[in-house]
C-alpha positions in Angstrom: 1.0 11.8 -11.0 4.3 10.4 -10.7 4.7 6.4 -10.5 6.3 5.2 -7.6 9.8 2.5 -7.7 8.7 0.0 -5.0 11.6 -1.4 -5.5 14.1 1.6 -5.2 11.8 3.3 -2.3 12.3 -0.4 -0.1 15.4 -0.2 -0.9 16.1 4.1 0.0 14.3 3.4 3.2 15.6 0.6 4.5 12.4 -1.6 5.0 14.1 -4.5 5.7 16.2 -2.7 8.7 13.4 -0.9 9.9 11.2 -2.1 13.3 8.0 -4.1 12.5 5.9 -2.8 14.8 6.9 1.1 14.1 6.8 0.6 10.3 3.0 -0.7 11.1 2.6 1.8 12.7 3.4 4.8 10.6 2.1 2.7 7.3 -1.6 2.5 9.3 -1.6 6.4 10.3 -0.7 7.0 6.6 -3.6 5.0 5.5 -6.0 6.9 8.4 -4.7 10.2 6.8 -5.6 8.9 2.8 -9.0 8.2 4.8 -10.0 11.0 6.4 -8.8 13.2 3.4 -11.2 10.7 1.1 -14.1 11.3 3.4 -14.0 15.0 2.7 -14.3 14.2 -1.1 -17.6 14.4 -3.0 -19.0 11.6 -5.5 -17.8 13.7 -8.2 -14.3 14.1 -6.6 -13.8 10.2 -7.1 -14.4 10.5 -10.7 -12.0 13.5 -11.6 -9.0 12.7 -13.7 -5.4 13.0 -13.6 -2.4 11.2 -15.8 -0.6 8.4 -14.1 3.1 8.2 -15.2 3.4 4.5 -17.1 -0.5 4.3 -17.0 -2.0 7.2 -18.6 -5.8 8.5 -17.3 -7.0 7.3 -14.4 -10.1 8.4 -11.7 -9.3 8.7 -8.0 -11.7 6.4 -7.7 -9.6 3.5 -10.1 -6.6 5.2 -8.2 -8.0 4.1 -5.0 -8.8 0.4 -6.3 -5.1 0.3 -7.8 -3.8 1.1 -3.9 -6.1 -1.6 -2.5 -4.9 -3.9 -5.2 -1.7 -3.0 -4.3 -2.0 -3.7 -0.7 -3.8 -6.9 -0.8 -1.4 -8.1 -3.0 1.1 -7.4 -0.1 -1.4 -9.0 2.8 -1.2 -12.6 0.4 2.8 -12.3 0.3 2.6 -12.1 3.7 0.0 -15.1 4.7 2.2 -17.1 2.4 5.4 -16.2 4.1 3.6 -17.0 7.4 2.4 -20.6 6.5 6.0 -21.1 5.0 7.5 -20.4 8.2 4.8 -22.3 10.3 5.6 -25.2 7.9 9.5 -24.9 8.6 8.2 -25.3 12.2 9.0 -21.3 13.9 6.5 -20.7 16.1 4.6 -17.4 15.1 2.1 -15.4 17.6 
């Protein structure tokens, strides 16, 4: 499996130009899709194996925790930037 540049794939797509609510969108039905393509899988499905570029074996099942790692990570960055803008007084809905 091929590691993924974060950095260079935000910067390729444009994610700071892109709308908010459309790149919700389209990151939630991607999400939906991983899920209903992981409901299909069988307990032993979550422990087969593959090679992650940069970190070597890995289950789908640690693959999985990885992208929810991943994500949470970005759901803090993004509480943070909320209370910092809150603080500088912009109203947020």
């Amino acid at each position: 499996l091929s590691d993924i540049d974060g950095t260079r794939l935000a910067i390729e797509s444009e994610y700071n130009n892109q709308d908010l609510q459309e790149a919700l969108m389209t990151f939630t039905r991607a999400r939906q899709e991983n899920i209903s393509s992981l409901s299909e899988a069988s307990d032993s499905d979550f422990e087969r194996e593959g090679v992650l570029e940069g970190a070597g074996g890995i289950t789908l099942e640690k693959l999985l925790e990885v992208m929810c790692e991943h994500d949470e990570g970005h759901v803090d960055e993004l509480k943070i930037a909320r209370r910092r803008l809150v603080k500088d007084g912009w109203n947020l809905v």
